[in-house]
C-alpha positions in Angstrom: 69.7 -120.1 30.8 68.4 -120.9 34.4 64.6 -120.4 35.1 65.9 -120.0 38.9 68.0 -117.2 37.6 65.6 -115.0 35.6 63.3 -115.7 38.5 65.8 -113.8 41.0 66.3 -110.9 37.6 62.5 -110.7 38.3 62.7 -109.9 42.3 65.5 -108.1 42.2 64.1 -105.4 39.2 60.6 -105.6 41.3 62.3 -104.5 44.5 64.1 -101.4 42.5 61.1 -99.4 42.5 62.4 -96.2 42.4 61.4 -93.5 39.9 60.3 -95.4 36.8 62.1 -94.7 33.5 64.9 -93.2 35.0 68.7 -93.6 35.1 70.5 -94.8 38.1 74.3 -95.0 38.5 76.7 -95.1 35.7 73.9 -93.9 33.3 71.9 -97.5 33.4 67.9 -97.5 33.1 65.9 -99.9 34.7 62.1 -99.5 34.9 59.0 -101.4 36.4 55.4 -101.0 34.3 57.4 -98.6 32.1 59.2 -98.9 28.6 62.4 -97.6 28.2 63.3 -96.1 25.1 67.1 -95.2 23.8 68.0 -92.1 21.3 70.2 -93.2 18.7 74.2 -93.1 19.5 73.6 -93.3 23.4 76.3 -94.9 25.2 74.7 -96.7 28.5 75.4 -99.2 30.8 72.8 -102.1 31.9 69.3 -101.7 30.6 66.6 -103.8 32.5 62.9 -103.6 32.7 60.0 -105.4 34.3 56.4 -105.2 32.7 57.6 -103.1 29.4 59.2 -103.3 26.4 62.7 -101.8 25.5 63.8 -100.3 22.4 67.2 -98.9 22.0 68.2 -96.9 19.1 70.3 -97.2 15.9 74.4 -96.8 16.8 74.1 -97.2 20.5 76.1 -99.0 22.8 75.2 -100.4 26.1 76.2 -103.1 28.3 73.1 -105.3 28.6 69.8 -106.0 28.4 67.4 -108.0 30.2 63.5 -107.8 30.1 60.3 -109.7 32.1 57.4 -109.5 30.5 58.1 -107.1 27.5 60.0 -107.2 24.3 63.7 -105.8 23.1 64.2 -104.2 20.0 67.7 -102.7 18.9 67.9 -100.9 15.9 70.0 -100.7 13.2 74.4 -100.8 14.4 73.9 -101.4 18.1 76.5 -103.2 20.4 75.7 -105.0 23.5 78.8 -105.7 25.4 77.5 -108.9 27.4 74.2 -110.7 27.0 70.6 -109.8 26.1 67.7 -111.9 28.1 63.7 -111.6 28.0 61.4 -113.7 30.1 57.7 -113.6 28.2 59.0 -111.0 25.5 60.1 -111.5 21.7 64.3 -110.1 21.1 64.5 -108.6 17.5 68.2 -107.2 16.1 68.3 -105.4 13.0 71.3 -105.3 10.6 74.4 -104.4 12.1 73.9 -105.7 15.8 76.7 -107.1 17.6 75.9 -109.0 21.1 79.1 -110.1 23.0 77.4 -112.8 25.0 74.3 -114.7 24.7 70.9 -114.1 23.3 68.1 -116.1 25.1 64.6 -115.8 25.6 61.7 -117.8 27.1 58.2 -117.8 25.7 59.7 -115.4 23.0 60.9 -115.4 19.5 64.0 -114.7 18.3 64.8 -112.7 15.2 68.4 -111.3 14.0 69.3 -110.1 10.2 72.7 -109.3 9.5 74.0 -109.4 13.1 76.8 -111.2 15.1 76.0 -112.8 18.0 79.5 -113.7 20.3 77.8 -116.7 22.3 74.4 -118.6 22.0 71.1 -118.1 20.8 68.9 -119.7 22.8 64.6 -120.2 23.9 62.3 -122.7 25.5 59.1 -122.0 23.5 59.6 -119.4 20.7 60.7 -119.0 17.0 64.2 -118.2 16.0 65.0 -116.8 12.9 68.6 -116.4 11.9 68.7 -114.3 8.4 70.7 -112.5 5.9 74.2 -113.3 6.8 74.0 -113.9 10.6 77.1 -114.9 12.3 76.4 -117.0 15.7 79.7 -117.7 17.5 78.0 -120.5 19.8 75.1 -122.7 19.4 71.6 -122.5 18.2 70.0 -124.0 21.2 65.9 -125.0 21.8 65.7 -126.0 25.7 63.6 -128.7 26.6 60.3 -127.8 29.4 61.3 -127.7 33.1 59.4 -127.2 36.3 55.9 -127.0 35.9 55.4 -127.6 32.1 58.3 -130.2 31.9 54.9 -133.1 31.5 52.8 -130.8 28.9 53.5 -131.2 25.2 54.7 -128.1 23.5 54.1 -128.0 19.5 57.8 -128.0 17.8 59.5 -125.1 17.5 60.4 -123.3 13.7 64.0 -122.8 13.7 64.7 -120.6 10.6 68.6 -120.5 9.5 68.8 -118.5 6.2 70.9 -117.4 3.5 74.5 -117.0 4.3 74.4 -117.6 8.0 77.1 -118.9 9.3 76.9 -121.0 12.7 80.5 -121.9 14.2 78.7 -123.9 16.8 75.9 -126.9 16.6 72.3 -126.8 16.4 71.0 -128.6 19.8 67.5 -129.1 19.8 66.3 -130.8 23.1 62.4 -130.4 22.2 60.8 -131.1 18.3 61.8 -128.8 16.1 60.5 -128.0 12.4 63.7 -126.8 10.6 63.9 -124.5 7.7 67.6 -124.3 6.6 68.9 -122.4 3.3 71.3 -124.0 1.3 73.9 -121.5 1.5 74.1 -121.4 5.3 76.9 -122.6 7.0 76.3 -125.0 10.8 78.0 -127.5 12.5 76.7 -130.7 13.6 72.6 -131.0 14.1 71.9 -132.4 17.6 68.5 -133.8 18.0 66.5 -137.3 17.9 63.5 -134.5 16.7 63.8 -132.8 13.4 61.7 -132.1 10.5 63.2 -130.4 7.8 60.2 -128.4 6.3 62.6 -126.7 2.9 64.6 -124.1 2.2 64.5 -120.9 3.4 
């Protein structure tokens, strides 16, 4: 994930100040200083906000998600076709979740039980916590600082893999990382010169 790039997401959501909280063409929401929140079983296109939160309810479908400066929560059963993103925002996915592309975040945690993730999970400075039979297609990945932190030291980041998670790709950790791994999890190869194991999860 390109800082550049979610710095464009930014200017380009700023500059769509129209009504906030509304829906624009082909029934997609995008919002400045507003939340958006989804009913359950809505069916929705691209769902972006800049300066609020997002929630989207339990058995919906929608094609993205991307946030700046607020969190994403998707409830129970709810399938993103591409990616989810959040600048300055945690990403949470409850039990049935299915993301088709990447989930990446910066200055954010990461949580998903139960869910299937099609590409990477991915964050510069924030915990990620794969749980209860998690399925990540990709890798786990923890970016390294660029720009104007890339000389500040960041504490390491807790990387949680737990029980039954299965991860078809690596675990690349480009920054210290304090790894809690459960025994019954399943990952391919751990990439990283930084890596305390801190026990079973």
């Amino acid at each position: 994930m390109k800082v550049y790039f979610k710095f464009l997401i930014t200017v380009a959501l700023t500059v769509l100040i129209v009504l906030p909280a509304v829906a624009v063409a082909s029934d997609s929401y995008s919002t400045v200083n507003k939340s958006i929140r989804i009913d359950d079983n809505t069916t929705t296109g691209d769902v972006d906000s800049v300066n609020g939160s997002i929630k989207i309810g339990a058995n919906s479908f929608v094609k993205s998600v991307d946030s700046v400066n607020g969190s994403i929560k998707l409830a129970n059963d709810v399938t993103v076709d591409n990616g989810i993103d959040a600048v300055n925002g945690a990403i949470t996915l409850q039990p049935g979740c299915e993301v088709g592309g990447n989930v990446e975040t910066v200055n954010g945690g990461i949580r998903m039980e139960n869910a299937i993730v099609a590409g990477d999970v991915e964050t510069f400075n924030g915990q990620l916590r794969i749980l209860q039979g998690s399925e990540v297609s990709g890798n786990i990945v923890v970016q390294k600082s660029r720009g104007w932190s890339f000389n500040k030291r960041r504490k390491p980041v807790r990387v949680e893999i737990g029980e039954n998670v299965v991860v078809h790709g690596d675990l690349i950790f480009e920054h210290a990382v304090e790894l809690k791994l459960h025994e019954t999890a399943k990952i391919g190869e751990i990439i990283s010169d930084e890596v305390e194991m801190v026990g079973s999860s």
